[in-house]
N, C-alpha and C positions, 0 to 999 in steps of 0.2 A: 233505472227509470224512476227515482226518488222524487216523488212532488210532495207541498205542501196540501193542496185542496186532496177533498174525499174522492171517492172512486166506486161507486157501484154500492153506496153505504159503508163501505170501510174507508179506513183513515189513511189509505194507500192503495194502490195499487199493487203490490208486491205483498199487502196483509192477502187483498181478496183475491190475489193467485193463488197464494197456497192455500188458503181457506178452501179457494173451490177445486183445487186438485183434491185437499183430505177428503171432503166430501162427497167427491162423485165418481170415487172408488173403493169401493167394497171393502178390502182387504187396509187399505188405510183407513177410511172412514174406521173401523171396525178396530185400529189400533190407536185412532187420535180417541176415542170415548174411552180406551183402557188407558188410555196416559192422563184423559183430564179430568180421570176419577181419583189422581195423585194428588198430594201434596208438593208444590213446587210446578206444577204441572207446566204453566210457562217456559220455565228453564228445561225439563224434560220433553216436551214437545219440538223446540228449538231444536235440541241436541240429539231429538233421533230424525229429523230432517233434515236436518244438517250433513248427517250419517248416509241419509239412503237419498239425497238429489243434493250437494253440495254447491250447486252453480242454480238453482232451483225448478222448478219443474217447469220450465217453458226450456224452446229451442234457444230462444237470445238468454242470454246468461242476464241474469240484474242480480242486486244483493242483496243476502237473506240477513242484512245488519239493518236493513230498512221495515223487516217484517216486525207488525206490533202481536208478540206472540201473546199475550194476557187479553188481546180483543176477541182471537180466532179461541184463546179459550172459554171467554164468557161466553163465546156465543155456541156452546153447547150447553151453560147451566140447563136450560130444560130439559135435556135430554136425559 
């Protein structure tokens, strides 16, 4: 489901899915802040989503080649 316009303030649709699955569970939330306290964190966060929802975390499958992984990680700089 790849569009060009935003989406809920992300730059996609398929950013602010995963954004808001990391976020409003515990146990990922709690491991996307140990990934984007890394170096590279973009590419590591990708690749352990990639790992544990491959087809991504909704029931209809879309693709995680369309998620902007360096948006979902700025958007814990404050944290």
């Amino acid at each position: 489901m790849a569009t060009d316009s935003t989406y809920n303030g992300w730059s996609n649709y398929e950013t602010w899915n995963v954004a808001l699955w990391l976020n409003n569970d515990e146990p990922l939330y709690r491991e996307t802040l140990r990934i984007v306290a890394r170096l590279n964190a973009a590419d590591v966060l990708e690749s352990w989503v990639r790992e544990i929802a491959p087809e991504g975390f909704e029931s209809e499958p879309y693709s995680l080649d369309d998620v902007d992984w360096g948006e979902i990680v700025a958007s814990y700089d404050d944290e």
